[in-house]
Structures are given as structure tokens and as C-alpha cells.
C-alpha positions as CSV (number, residue, x, y, z in Angstrom):
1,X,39.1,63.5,179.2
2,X,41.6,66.8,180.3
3,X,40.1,69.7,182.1
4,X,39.2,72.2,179.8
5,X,39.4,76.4,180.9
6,X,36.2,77.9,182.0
7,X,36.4,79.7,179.4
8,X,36.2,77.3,176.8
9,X,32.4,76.9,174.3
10,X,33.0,73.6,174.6
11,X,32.1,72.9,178.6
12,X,28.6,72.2,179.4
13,X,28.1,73.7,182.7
14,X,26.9,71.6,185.8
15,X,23.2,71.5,187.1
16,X,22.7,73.4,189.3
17,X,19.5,73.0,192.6
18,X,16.7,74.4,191.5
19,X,15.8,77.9,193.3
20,X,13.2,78.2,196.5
21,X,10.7,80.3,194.1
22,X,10.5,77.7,191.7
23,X,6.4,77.0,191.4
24,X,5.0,73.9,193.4
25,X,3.3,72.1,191.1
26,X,6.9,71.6,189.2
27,X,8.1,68.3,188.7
28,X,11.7,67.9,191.4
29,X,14.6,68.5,189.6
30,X,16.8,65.3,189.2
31,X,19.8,65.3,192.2
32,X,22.7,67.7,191.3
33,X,26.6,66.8,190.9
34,X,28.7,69.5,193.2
35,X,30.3,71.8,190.8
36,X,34.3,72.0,191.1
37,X,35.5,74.1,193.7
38,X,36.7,76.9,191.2
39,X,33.1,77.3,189.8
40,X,31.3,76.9,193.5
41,X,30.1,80.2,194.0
42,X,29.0,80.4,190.3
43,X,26.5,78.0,190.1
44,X,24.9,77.9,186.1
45,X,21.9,76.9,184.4
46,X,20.3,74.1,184.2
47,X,20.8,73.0,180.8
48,X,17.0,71.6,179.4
49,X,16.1,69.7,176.5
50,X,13.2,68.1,174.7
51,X,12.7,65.1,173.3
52,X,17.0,64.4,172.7
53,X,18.2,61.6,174.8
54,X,19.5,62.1,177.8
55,X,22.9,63.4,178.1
56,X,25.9,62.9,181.1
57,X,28.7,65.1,181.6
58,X,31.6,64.1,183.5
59,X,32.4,65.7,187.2
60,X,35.7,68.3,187.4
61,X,37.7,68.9,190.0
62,X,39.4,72.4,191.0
63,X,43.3,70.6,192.3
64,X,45.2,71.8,189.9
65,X,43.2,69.7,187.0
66,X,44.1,66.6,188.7
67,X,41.5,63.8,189.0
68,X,39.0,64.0,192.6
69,X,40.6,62.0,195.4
70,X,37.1,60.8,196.3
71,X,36.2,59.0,193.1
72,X,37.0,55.5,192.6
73,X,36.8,52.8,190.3
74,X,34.0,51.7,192.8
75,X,32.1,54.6,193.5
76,X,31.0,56.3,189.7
77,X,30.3,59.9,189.3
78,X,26.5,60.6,189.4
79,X,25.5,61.9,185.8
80,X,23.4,64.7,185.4
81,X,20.1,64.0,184.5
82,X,18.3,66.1,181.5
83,X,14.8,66.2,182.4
84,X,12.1,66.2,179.4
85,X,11.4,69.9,178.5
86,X,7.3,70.9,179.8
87,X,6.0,74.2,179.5
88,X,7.1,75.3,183.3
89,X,10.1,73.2,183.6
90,X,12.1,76.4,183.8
91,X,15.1,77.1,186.4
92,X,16.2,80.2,187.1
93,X,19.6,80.5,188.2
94,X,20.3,81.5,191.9
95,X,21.2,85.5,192.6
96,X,24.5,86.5,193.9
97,X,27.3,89.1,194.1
98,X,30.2,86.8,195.0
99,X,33.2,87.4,193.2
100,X,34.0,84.3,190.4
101,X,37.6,82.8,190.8
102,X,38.2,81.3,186.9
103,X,40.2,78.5,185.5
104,X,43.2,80.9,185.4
105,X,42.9,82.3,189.1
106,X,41.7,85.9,188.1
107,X,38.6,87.4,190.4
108,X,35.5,88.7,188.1
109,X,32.6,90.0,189.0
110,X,29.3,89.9,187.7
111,X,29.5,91.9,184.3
112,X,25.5,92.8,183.9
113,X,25.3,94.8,187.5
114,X,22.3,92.5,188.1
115,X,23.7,90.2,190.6
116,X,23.5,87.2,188.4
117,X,26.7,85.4,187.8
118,X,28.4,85.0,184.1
119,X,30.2,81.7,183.6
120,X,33.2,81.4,182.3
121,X,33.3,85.4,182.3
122,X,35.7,87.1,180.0
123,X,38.1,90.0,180.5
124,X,36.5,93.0,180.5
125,X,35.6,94.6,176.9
126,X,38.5,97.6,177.4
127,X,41.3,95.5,178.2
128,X,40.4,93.2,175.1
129,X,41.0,96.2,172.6
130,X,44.3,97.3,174.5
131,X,45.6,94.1,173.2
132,X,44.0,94.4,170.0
133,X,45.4,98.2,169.5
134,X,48.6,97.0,170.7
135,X,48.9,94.0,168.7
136,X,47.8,96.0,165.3
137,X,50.3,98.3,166.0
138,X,53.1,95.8,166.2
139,X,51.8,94.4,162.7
140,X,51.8,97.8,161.3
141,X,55.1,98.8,162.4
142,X,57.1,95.1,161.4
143,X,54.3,95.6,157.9
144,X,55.7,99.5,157.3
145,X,59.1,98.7,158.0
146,X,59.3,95.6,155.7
147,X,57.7,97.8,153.2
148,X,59.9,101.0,153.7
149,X,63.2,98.4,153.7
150,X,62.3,96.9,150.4
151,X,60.9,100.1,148.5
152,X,64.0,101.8,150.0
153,X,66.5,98.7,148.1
154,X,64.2,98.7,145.3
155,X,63.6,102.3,144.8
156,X,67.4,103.2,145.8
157,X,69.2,105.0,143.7
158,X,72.2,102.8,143.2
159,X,70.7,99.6,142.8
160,X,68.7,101.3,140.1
161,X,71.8,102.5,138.1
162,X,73.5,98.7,138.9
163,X,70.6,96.9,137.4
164,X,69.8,98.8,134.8
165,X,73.2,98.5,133.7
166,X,73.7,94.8,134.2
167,X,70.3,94.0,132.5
168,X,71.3,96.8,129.3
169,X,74.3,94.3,128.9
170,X,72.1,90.9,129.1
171,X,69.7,92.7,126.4
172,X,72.6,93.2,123.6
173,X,73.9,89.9,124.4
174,X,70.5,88.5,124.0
175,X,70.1,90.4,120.9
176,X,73.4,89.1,119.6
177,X,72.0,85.6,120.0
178,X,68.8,86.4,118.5
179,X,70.5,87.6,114.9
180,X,72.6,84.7,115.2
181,X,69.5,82.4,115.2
182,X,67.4,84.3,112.7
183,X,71.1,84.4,109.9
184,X,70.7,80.6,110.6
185,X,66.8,80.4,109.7
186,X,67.9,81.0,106.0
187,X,65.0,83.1,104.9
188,X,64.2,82.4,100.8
189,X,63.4,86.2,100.6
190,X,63.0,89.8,102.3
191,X,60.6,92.5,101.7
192,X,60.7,96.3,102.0
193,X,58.3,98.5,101.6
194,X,57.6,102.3,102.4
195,X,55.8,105.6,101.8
196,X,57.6,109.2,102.5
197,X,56.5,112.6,102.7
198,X,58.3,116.0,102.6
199,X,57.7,119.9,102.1
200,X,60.4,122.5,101.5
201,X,59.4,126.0,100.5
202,X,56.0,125.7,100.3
203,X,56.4,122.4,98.0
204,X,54.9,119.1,98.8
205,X,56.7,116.1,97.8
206,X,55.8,112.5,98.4
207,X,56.7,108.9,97.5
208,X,56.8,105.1,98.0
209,X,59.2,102.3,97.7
210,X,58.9,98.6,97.4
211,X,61.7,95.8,97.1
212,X,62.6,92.2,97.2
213,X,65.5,90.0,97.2
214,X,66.5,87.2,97.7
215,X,70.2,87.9,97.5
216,X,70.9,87.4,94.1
217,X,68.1,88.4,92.2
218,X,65.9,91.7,93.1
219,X,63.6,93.8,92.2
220,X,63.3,97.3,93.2
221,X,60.3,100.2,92.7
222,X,60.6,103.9,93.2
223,X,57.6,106.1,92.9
224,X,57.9,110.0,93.3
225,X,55.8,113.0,93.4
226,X,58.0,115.9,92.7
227,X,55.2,118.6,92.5
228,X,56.0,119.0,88.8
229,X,55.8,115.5,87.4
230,X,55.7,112.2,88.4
231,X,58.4,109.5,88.2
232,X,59.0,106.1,88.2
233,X,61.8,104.2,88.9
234,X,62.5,100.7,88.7
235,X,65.0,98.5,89.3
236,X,65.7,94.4,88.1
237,X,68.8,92.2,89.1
238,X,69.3,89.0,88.2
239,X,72.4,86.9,88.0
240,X,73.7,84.6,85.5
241,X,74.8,81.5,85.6
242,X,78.6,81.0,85.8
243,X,78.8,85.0,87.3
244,X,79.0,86.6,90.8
245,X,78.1,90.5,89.6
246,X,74.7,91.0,88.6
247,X,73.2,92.4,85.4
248,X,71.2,95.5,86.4
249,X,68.7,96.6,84.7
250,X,67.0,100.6,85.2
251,X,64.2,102.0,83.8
252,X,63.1,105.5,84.8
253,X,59.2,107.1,83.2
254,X,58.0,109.9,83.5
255,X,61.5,112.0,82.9
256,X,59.7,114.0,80.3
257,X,58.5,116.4,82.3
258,X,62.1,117.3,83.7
259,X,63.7,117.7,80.4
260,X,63.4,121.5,80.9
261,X,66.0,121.2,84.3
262,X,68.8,120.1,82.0
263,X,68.7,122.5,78.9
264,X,67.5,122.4,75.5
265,X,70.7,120.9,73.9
266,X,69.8,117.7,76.4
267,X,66.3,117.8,76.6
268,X,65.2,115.5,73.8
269,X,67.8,112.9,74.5
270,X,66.6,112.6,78.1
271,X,63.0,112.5,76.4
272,X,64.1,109.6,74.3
273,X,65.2,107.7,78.0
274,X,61.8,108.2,79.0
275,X,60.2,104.4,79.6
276,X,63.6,102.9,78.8
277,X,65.4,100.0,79.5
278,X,69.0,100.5,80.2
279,X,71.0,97.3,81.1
280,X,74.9,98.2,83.4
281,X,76.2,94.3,82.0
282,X,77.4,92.1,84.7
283,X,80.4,91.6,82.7
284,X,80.8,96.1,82.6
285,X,80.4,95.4,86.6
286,X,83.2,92.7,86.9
287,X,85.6,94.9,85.3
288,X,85.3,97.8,87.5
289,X,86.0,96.1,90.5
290,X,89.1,94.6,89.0
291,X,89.9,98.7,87.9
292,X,89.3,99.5,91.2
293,X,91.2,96.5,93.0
294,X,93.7,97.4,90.7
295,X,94.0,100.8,91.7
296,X,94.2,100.4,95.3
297,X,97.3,97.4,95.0
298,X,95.2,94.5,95.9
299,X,94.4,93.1,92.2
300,X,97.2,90.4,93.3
301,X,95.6,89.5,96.8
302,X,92.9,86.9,97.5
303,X,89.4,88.3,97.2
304,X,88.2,88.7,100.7
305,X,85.4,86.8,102.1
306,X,83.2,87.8,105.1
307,X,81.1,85.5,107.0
308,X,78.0,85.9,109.9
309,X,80.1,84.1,111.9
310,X,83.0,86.2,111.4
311,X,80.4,89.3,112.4
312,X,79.2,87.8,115.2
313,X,82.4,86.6,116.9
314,X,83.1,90.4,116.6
315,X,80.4,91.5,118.3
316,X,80.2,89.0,121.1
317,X,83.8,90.1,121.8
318,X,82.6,94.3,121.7
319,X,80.2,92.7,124.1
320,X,82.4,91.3,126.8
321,X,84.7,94.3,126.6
322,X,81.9,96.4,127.3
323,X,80.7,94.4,130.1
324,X,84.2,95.0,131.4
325,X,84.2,98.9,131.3
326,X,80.8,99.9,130.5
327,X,78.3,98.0,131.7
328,X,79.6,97.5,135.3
329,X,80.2,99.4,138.6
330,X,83.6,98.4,139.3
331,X,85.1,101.3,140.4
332,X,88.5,99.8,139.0
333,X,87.1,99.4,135.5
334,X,84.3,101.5,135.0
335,X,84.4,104.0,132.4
336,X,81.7,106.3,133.9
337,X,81.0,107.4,137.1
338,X,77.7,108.7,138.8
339,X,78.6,112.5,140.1
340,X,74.9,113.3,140.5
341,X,71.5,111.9,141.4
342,X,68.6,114.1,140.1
343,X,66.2,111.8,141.5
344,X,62.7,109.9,139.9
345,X,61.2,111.3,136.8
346,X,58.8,110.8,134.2
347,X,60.2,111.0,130.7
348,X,58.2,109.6,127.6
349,X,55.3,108.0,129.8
350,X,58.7,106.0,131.6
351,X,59.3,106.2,135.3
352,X,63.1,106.6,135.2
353,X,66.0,107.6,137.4
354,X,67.9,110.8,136.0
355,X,71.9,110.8,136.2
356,X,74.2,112.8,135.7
357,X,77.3,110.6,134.7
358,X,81.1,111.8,133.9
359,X,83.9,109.8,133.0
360,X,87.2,107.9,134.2
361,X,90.0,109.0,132.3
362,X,92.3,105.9,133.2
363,X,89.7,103.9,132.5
364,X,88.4,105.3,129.8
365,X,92.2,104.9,128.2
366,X,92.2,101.2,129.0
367,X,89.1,100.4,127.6
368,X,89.4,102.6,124.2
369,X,92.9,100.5,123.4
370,X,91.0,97.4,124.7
371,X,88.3,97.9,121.8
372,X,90.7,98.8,119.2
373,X,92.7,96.0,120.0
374,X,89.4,93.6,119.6
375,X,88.4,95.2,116.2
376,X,92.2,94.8,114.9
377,X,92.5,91.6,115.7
378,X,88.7,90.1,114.4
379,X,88.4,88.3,110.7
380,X,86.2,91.7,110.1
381,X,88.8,94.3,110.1
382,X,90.9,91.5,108.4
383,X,88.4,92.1,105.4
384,X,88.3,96.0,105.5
385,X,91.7,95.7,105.6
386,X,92.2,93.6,102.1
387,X,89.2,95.5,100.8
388,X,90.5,98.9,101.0
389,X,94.5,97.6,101.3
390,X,95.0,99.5,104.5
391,X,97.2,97.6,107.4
392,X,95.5,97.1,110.7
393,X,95.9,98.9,113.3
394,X,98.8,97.4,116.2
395,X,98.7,97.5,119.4
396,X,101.2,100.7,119.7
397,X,98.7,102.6,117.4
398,X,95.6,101.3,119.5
399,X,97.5,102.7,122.9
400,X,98.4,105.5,121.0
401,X,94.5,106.3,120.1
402,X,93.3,105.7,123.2
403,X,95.7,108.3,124.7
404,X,94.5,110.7,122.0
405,X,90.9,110.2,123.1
406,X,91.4,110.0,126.5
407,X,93.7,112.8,127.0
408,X,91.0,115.3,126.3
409,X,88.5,114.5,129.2
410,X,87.4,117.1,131.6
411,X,85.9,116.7,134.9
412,X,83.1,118.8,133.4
413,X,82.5,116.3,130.7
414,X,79.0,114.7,131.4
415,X,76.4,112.8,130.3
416,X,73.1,112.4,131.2
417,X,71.4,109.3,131.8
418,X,67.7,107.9,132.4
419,X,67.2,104.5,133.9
420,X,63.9,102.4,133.4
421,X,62.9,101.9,136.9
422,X,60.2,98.9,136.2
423,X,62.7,97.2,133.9
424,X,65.9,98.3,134.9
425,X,67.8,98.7,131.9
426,X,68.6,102.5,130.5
427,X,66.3,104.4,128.6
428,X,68.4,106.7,127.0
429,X,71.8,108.9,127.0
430,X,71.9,112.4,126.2
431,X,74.9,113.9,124.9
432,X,74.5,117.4,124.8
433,X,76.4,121.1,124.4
434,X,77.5,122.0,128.0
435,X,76.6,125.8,126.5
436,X,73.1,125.2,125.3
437,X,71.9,121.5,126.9
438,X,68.2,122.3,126.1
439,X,68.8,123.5,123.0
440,X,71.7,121.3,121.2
441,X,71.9,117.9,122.3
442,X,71.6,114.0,120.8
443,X,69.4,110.9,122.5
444,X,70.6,107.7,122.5
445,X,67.9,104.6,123.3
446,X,65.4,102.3,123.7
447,X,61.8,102.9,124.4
448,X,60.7,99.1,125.5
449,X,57.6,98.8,126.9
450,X,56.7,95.1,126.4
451,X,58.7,92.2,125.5
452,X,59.0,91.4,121.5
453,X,59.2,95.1,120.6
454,X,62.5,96.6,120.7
455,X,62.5,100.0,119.8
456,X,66.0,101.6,119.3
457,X,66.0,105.8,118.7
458,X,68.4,108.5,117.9
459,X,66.7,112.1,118.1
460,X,68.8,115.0,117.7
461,X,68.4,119.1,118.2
462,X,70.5,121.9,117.1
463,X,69.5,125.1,117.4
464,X,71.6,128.5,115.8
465,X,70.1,131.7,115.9
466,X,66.2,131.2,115.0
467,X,66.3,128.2,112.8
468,X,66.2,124.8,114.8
469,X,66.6,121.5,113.3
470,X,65.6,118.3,114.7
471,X,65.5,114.4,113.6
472,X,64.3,111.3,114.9
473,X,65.1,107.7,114.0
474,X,63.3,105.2,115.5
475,X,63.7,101.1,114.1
476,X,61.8,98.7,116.1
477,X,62.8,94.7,116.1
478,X,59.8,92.5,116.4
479,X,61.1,89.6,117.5
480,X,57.9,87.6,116.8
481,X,57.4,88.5,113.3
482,X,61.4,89.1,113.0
483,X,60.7,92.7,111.1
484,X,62.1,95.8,111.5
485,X,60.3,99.0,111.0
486,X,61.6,101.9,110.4
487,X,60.8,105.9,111.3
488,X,62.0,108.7,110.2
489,X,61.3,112.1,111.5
490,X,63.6,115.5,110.1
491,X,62.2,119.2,110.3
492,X,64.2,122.9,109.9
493,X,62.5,125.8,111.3
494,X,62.7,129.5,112.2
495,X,64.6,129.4,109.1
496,X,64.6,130.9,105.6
497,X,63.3,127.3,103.7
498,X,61.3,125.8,107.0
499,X,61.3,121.9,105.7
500,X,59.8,119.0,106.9
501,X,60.2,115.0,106.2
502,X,58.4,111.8,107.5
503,X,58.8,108.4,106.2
504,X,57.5,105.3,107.6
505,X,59.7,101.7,106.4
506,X,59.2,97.7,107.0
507,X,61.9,95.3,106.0
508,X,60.6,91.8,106.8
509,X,61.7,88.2,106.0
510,X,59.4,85.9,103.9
511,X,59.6,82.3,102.4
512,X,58.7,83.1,98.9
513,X,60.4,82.9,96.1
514,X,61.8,86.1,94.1
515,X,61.4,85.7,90.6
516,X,63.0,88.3,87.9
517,X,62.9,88.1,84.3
518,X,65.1,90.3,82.2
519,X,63.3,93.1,80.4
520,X,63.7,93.1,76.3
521,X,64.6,96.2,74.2
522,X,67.2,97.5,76.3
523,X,70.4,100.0,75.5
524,X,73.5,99.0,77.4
525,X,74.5,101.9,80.0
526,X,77.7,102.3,77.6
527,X,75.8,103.1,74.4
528,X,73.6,105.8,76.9
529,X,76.8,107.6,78.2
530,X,78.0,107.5,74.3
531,X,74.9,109.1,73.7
532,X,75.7,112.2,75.9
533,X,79.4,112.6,75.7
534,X,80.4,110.7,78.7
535,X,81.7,107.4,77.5
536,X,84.8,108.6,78.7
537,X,83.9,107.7,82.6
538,X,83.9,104.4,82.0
539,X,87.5,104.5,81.7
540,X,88.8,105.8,84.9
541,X,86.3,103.7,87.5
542,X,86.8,105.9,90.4
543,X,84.8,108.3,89.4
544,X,82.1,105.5,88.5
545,X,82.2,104.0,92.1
546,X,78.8,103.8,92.4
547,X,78.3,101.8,89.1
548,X,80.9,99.3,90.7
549,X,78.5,97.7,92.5
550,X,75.1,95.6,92.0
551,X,72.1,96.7,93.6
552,X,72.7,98.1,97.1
553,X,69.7,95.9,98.2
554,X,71.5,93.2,96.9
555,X,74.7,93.3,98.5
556,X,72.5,94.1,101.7
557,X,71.8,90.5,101.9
């Protein structure tokens, strides 16, 4: 077998003779192998056992590990006999102050100051925790500057603002491709419902609202608690066969109590309304659109038609022209540029980055005419354009609004911008007055926290004199229940009429089925206006826009 160190738990040391003072009547110790020439003048204990079987060890020699020149393959090593333990077979290793030369040629001396020798002796206990000190030094300084490199890239500033806007793009593609799937899912139905509060001059108000659809049929329920009577509104649509306008159908209770707000001369004929059916004929609705198209010169044109996928080819092409100019650190495209780093704060419960960001007037040109030119040529402003008989824009007129929007940047026109630092996307954009920041100013955002809650927000402040206003609109997509809610905050105070508003709103898809049945007993919306002296209005339909259309639920969807 190879030499092994000295210093190694796995030699058994040599026998060694017994000492002078061992007691007479002891048994003679077996005959002794001569030790290697590195361990001579440490001679070691006599290893004892009891009842095991005898054991051999091998001899060692001290040339440079190499085997002894005197053994031969006829003259075998002498084992070391194990004698049986017995109460006073005891040896007691020899005294001495010699100096012990080790396996790897460094002098030791006897460690316990008694004279006895130590084999295999180690370095001493000092120079052991040198090493140690040194070596846990070297770990904490390659651990600490690892750390301090990565939290210094992950932390710095400009990778912050670089991811956050690379990952703010990747989250409204994504969210392009998520409406895309859900238009495709082909929902029979969707739901709203609601509740609302508000108080102006010392007067409570409250309400609810519920609705379905299913894009052709509807039905709609407004409740309201105006302090001074109750009302009721609802709302059917159905439509007929052979027909694309709807026949709506209103009814309105509790209008009694309100017949005071319009006079006496009107006050029982709004009475007699009360709990009433009035019908606006789909056939009433069809002919004010034509009135209208009419009007505006495009009675001769095709009807327009819009499609999702007309929408959505839109908005993926917004989105690539933003990646372009908005969304990017190109210093060639970028529409923004950082002037100012206010460093790591905590806004909202979110660890963001705060900016302060101005704008590239060159750039800003470019990309303005870029996004006009995208919207003019898209199917969608081909619509609008039919719809309302209004050209699209060219290209000259897109260059020439861009110049006009550009044109008016200042160097002092700036922004302010929070990045998420755990997700790196942007929390929100301030736009505010460079007069009054604190004071007048609208956010722009999205509080995310965890994925399948998106929750987009728009809060504003003004403040003039001693009344300040403020509102808040927050709709949150949940992409695993695919429904949006809804909340709405508004308050004036400081002023004459301090007011307040809250109102909390879920539109969600379902897969059942709407069904509306036409009410009975009704009075067409003609025969009403008849009733009060309007029945002239029906013949100029501009000033009946609003009764040119079905139910805005309806046309939502």
C-alpha cells in the first residue's frame, strides 16, 4: 500500500519496547518492528486489544516513501503482535524531549510540556486560525464583492429605468393578445352590476345598477335615492327578426314625487308616466340614422363595418411604434430622456425608482407623425371616417401635426416617473403644473402586485384658491375570472357645496343566456312627446342624437 503522512487517522502506529519500569511479573512484550527513520525518536504506544484477533501492520520506510532496500521477497516483514489485553498489560510510552521530524520535514516539539512525545503532531493551535482568519477573509471579500457587483447592476439606476421600460411594453403586448383571445371565446352574455353613493350640500344620494346583454337583447335596471323620492328605472331591448335597430323599451316609477320640479301645467302628465311603458320603435330608430346619415352626405356610401380584428391590428401597430419611441433607450429614437435620478422610494407600499424625465423634440416630431400616420392608415379610422364623412388625415397633415405638437417643447417640460423595482415595469407618470406640482397634477398607472390582477388608475388633483378637487379611477382586469371592476372616487372641498362620490362597478362575462320579453300596454315615445308639445323633435334628428341609437349597453358589445 502507499505511505500515508504522519499525520493521517488512518496509520496505526508501530510497537514500540516496553519501558525498564514496566512491573516483573508482566508477561514480555511480543519482539518490536523498528519504526521508520522519520518516526525514530517518536516511539508510540503500544496499541492493546482484547479478545479481537490479532492484527499486522505493514513496516514504512523514511526514503522518500520508497520501499526498504532490506526487504525482500525472501525475508518478510515481522508483524506486530497484539498481545491479549490482562489487567496489567499496560505500556507506557518512553519519556523524551527530542524534537519530532514529520512526514513533511517540519521539527515539532512535544506540545503538552511533559516530555512525552505526540505522534503525528499538528501545527501549533495559533498558526491553524491564521489560516482560518485568512481564508474567511478571502471568502468574505470574493462573497461581498459578488454581492455589492450584482446589487450594484440590479439596483442601478439605469438598468432599472431600461427594464422597467422593456417589460411596460411586453405587458400591453401581452394584454393585446389576451383581448384578442378572450373576443375569440365568444361569451353568450355579460353582466354588470353596481352600487354608488354621493353627498352634495348636505344631501345624501345613493343608487345601484344591474344589466345584461348579450348583444342584441338587454336588459337594464336603475335604482336611485334622490333624498326626496325614490326612482326606478328600467330598461328592455330586444330585436326583431328581419331588423338590426332594436325596439327599446323604458319605464321609469316613482316620478310622482318629482312632478313638483317641472311646474303645475306638467305635473299631472308626468304623473300619468309614472309606471309606464314607453316603447322608441326599432323602425322610429332606423329612420334616424338614415336622417342623420343623410345629413352628414354619407346616405349614398356603404354602411361601415368594424371588426375586432380590424381593432386589434390597430393596436398591435400603436404597439410597435411605441416600442420604437417610447418604450426604448435608444438615444436616436427615444422620445424621453432621463435628466434626473431622485433615487429609491416608497410610494403606495411599492419600492420604486423616482425620475425625472423630459422630452426629445426631434424625436418626439418623428414619432407623433409616425402614430398619426398608423391611425390614418388602419381599417379603424377608415370607419370613423365613413361614419362621420370626414377625410383621413395624409401624411402632409400628419407631419404638419406633429410639428404643431412638437414645436412647443421646452427643456423645462418634465415628467415624473416611478419605476417598480421588484417587477420592473413603471408604476406610474405624473404630469403635473410646473407652478403648483403638489398641488395640480394627474397619475397615470398600474398598481400590480401579483400576477392576474391588473389594476390600471388615473387620479387627479387641482387645487384653486381653498376648494381642491380630486378623482380616482381605478379598473382592475382579472385575467382568471376575465372581469373588470371598476372604482370610482371624486370629492370637492374647501369649497362653497363640498361634494363627495364613490361607486364601486363589475362587468363580467357569463355563458347564460339573456332572455327579454316585450312589456304589454305601452305608448310609443311619439304619442309621449305629442303629449307634451314636442312631437316636433322627431323631425329634425340632430337634436334627437341620443334617441338614434339602441341601448348604449348594447352597442357596447
Amino acid at each position: 500500500m502507499p505511505p500515508l503522512p504522519d499525520n493521517d487517522p488512518d496509520r496505526q502506529p508501530a510497537a514500540v519496547p516496553a519501558p525498564d519500569f514496566a512491573q516483573p511479573s508482566m508477561p514480555e512484550p511480543p519482539t518490536p518492528v523498528s519504526p521508520p527513520a522519520a518516526l525514530s525518536s517518536s516511539p508510540g504506544p503500544t496499541a492493546v486489544a482484547g479478545s479481537f484477533p490479532e492484527i499486522t501492520e505493514p513496516t514504512f520506510s523514511s526514503e522518500a516513501h520508497e520501499p526498504s532496500p532490506a526487504s525482500s521477497p525472501t525475508t518478510a516483514p515481522q508483524p506486530t503482535i497484539i498481545a491479549p489485553l490482562t489487567t496489567s498489560n499496560i505500556v507506557v510510552p518512553p519519556v523524551t524531549s527530542a524534537p519530532i521530524v514529520n512526514s513533511f520535514g517540519a521539527t515539532t516539539v512535544p506540545a503538552n510540556g511533559s516530555g512525552h512525545a505526540t505522534l503525528g503532531a499538528r501545527p501549533k493551535a495559533r498558526g491553524r486560525k491564521k489560516w482560518l482568519v485568512i481564508v474567511l477573509l478571502v471568502l468574505i471579500i470574493l462573497g461581498g464583492g459578488s454581492a455589492g457587483a450584482y446589487f450594484g447592476y440590479y439596483l442601478n439606476p439605469s438598468v432599472i429605468w431600461k427594464q422597467a421600460l422593456d417589460n411596460t411594453n411586453r405587458g400591453y403586448s401581452q394584454l393585446v393578445s389576451y383581448i384578442d383571445t378572450q373576443t375569440n371565446t365568444h361569451y353568450k352574455s355579460f353582466a354588470l352590476d353596481g352600487s354608488f353613493k354621493a353627498t352634495t350640500g348636505g344631501t345624501n344620494y345613493d343608487g345601484s345598477i344591474s344589466a345584461k346583454t348579450d348583444g342584441k337583447s338587454s336588459t337594464e335596471s336603475l335604482k336611485l335615492d334622490l333624498g326626496v323620492a325614490n326612482l326606478d328605472v328600467e330598461e328592455r331591448s330586444l330585436v326583431p327578426a328581419g331588423s338590426t335597430a332594436p325596439d327599446v323599451y323604458l319605464q321609469a316609477s316613482g316620478i310622482k314625487g318629482l312632478s313638483g320640479l317641472v311646474g303645475t301645467d306638467l305635473g299631472p302628465q308626468v304623473d300619468s308616466l309614472d309606471g309606464q311603458w314607453i316603447v322608441i320603435d326599432h323602425n322610429l330608430l332606423e329612420d334616424l340614422q338614415n336622417k342623420l346619415r343623410q345629413q352628414s352626405g354619407i346616405a349614398t356610401q356603404p354602411k361601415a363595418t368594424l371588426t375586432w380584428s380590424d381593432v386589434k391590428t390597430l393596436l398591435q401597430a400603436i404597439g410597435k411604434t411605441d416600442q420604437q419611441y417610447v418604450f426604448t433607450t435608444n438615444k436616436a429614437m427615444a422620445v424621453t430622456t432621463v435628466v434626473k435620478h431622485y433615487g429609491l422610494e416608497t410610494v403606495d407600499s411599492h419600492r420604486t425608482y423616482h425620475y425625472k424625465v423630459g422630452f426629445v423634440k426631434a424625436n418626439v416630431k418623428t414619432y407623433i407623425a409616425a402614430l398619426c400616420d398608423t391611425y390614418s392608415q388602419s381599417a379603424v379610422a377608415a370607419y370613423i371616417n365613413k361614419e362621420s364623412g370626414q377625410p383621413a388625415m395624409s401624411a402632409a397633415e400628419c407631419q404638419g401635426a406633429a410639428a404643431s405638437a412638437s414645436d412647443g417643447i421646452k427643456s423645462s417640460d418634465t415628467i415624473d416617473v416611478w419605476a417598480e423595482v421588484s417587477h420592473r415595469m413603471i408604476y406610474k407618470v405624473r404630469v403635473s403644473d410646473p407652478a403648483s406640482p403638489a398641488e395640480n397634477f394627474v397619475d397615470i398607472g398600474l398598481n400590480y402586485k401579483n400576477s392576474g390582477s391588473y389594476p390600471f388608475f388615473v387620479n387627479f388633483q387641482s387645487k384653486s384658491g381653498t376648494t381642491t378637487d380630486t378623482a380616482s379611477l381605478v379598473a382592475t382586469l382579472n385575467t382568471k375570472t376575465n372581469a373588470i371592476s371598476l372604482n370610482v372616487t371624486a370629492a370637492s372641498k374647501g369649497g362653497d357645496t363640498p361634494t363627495t362620490f364613490s361607486g364601486n362597478f363589475n362587468l363580467a362575462p357569463s355563458n347564460a343566456a339573456v332572455n327579454v320579453t316585450a312589456p304589454t300596454g305601452v305608448k310609443s315615445l311619439t304619442g309621449v312627446l305629442n303629449e307634451f308639445g314636442l312631437g316636433g323633435l322627431l323631425s329634425n334628428p340632430q337634436d334627437l342624437t341620443s334617441l338614434g341609437t339602441s341601448s348604449p349597453l348594447t352597442q357596447t358589445f
